[in-house]
N, C-alpha and C positions, 0 to 999 in steps of 0.2 A: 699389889695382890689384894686382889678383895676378898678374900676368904679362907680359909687352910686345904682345899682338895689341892691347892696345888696350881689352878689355873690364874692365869698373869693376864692384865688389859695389853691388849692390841697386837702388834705383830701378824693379826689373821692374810691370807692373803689366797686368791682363786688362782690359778696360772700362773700366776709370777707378780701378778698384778695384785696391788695393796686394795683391801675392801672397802668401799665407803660405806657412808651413814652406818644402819646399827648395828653393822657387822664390825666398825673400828671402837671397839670396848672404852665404856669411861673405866680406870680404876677409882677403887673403892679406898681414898687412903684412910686409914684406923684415926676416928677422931673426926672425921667429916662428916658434912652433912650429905645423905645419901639421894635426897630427894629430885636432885638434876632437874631443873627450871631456867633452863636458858630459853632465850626466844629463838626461834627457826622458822625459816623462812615458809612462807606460803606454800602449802603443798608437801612439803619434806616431812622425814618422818625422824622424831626423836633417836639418840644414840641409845640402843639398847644396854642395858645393863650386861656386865660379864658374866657369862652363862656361869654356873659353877652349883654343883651340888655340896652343897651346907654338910658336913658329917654332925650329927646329932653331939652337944654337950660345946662344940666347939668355939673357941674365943679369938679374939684378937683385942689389943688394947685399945679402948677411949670407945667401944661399940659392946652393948647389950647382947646378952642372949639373945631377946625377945626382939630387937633390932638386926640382928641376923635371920631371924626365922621370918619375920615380913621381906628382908632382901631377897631370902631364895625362895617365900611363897612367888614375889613379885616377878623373879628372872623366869623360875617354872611358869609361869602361869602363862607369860609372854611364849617362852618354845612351845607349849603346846597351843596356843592360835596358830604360830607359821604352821606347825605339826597340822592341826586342822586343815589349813590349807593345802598344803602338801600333798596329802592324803587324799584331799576329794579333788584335785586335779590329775593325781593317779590311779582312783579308779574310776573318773569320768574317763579316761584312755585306755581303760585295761590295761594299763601297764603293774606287773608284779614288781615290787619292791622288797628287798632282803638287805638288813643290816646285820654287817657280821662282825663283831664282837669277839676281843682273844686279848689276853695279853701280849707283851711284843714277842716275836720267834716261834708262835706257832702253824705257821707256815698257813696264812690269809692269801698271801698273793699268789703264791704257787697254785694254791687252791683256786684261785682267781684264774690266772693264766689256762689251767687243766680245765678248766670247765665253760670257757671262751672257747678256747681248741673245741672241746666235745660238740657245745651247743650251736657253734657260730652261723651252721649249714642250714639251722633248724630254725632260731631266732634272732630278733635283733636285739642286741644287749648293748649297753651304756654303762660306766663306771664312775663312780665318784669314788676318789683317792682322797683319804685323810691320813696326813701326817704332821707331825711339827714343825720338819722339815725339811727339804729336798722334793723333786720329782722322780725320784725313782723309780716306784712301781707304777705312777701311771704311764713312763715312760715303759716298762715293759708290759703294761698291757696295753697300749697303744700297739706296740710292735705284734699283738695278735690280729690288729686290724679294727678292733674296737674301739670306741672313740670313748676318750676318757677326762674327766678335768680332773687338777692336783690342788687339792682344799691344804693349804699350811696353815696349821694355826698358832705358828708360834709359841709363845708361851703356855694357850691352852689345852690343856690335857680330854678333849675331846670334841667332838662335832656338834653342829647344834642345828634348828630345823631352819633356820633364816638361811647358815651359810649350803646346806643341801639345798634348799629350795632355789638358792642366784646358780648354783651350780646344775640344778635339774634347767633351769630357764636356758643355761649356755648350750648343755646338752641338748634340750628337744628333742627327747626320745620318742622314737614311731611309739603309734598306739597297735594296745598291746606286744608288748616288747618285754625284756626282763631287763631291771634296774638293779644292778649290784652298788652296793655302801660299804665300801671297806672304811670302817672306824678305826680313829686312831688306836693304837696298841693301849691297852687300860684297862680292867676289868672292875673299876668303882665308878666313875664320873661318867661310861658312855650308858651305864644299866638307868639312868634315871632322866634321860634325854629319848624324849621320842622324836624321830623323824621326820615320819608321817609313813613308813614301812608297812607291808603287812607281816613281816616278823621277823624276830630278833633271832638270830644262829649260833650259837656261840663257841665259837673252836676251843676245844683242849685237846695240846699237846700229850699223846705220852710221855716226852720228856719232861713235863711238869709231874707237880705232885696228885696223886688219887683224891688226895682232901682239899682241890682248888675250891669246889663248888660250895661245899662247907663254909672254906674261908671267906668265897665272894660270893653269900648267897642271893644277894640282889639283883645279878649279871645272870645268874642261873636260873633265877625264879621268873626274869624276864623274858629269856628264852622260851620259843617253842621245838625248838631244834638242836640240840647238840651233836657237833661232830668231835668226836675222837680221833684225831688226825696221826697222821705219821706213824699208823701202826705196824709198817713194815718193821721196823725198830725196834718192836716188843721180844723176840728172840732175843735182844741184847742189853735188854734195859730189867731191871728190876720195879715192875708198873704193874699195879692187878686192873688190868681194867674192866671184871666184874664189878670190883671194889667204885671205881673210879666213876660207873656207871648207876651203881645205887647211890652213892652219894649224891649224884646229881638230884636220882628220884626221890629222895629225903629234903631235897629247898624245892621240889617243883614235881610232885608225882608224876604230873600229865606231859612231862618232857619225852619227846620222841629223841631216842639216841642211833646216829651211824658211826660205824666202824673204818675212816678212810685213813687212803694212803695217796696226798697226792703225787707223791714222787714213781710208786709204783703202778698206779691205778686203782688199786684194788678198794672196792666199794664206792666205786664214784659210780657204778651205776644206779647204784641204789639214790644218791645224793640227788642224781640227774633227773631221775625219775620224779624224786619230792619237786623238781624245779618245774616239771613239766607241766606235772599234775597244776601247780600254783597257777603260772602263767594260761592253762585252759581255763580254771575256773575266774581269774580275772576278767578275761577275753569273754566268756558268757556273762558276767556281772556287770558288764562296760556295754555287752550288747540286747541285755533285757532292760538298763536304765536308758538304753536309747530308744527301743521300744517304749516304753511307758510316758516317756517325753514327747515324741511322736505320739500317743496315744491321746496326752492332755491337749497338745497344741491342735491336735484335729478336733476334741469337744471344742 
């Protein structure tokens, strides 16, 4: 384990199938040297370091402070090039990207499943499933007809922008389409990994606590979207979710909040709506930079 969030070298794997190069994690053993200088061959690309977000004060024996805070400058700096990448091969397609974010059990995939059902008529959607591990849910969302890859990462307690990006490459999602990221279950280690998404969503349960956001204000303040899920439930549950709803706007004023229930329906139009509106304005973005490119190549 290179670090204390929790996340462990290797294990990662796409489909079933084990990742190569820098998606297979060197670990970091306490007391080594970290600098990884092997020789590779011509063309290849070094094994990237394990992704892992650093908690501020944290230690491990035989390695510095100051020697952890360069490890996770180094890993950060690395996700956000793939992220770079990512990101301007999906809005050179106008494809909209949503990373959705939740701890485990607050019902992502159902939410996933309902909202393939809704859109499926209207657009073309792609899924990228993280978990540590099993096929599960891409297994059922496969079954709405979607085509999906299952990112296991093992040990890792979250996604990172190398392994979405071999996973967007398997995918080949139509341009202009809508790209869902169910991240693994986690509300610390996925707020501090970008994608290459245009934004972060991040489910809370009613059956969790009113003061999640509080507690995970990094997940919330990354957010532009929270949904409030499974509120069919609130008749029976002791949850304020006025409460639950300012709290968020206290780590992220500017957070839009929805009120859904995937089990029931209620509020997914509303949900449906923010997805549509996203994926139009992609779709214009992807097709005024094709314009303008066209515009240069004709000077």
């Amino acid at each position: 384990m290179c670090t204390t969030c929790g996340c462990g070298g290797g294990g990662a794997r796409i489909n079933g199938r084990a990742l190569a190069g820098p998606l297979r994690y060197q670990q970091h053993q306490a007391g080594t040297d970290h600098r990884h200088a092997p020789a590779h061959a011509a063309g290849t690309e070094p094994p990237m370091p394990m992704p892992a977000a650093l908690p501020e004060h944290a230690h491990a024996p035989g390695i510095s402070q100051a020697r952890m805070v360069r490890i996770e400058q180094d890993i950060l700096a690395k996700n956000d090039a793939y992220a770079r990448a990512n990101r301007e091969r999906l809005q050179r397609q106008g494809i909209f990207a949503l990373n959705l974010v939740s701890s485990p059990g607050s019902g992502k995939t159902t939410l996933l499943v309902r909202t393939i059902e809704r859109l499926r008529d209207r657009l073309s959607i792609a899924v990228v499933e993280g978990d540590q591990q099993t096929d599960n849910d891409a297994e059922r969302i496969r079954a709405t007809g979607a085509p999906a890859v299952q990112i296991n990462t093992g040990k890792g307690c979250h996604l990172d922008a190398h392994m979405v990006g071999r996973a967007i490459g398997q995918l080949a999602p139509r341009d202009g389409s809508l790209l869902l990221i169910e991240n693994v279950g986690n509300l610390v280690c996925p707020a501090g990994f970008d994608l290459g998404e245009a934004h972060k969503v991040a489910i809370l349960s009613v059956t969790e606590g009113e003061d999640k956001p509080l507690k995970y204000p990094d997940m919330f303040r990354a957010a532009d979207l929270m949904l409030l899920n499974k509120c069919d439930l609130l008749p029976y549950l002791q949850f304020d979710a006025d409460l639950a709803e300012a709290n968020a706007r206290r780590v992220n004023p500017g957070i839009r909040v929805l009120r859904t229930s995937a089990s029931s329906g209620a509020g997914l139009d509303a949900w449906l709506d923010w997805i549509l509106l996203g994926c139009s304005r992609s779709a214009r973005s992807d097709t005024a930079a094709a314009g303008a490119a066209s515009g240069v190549a004709a000077r």
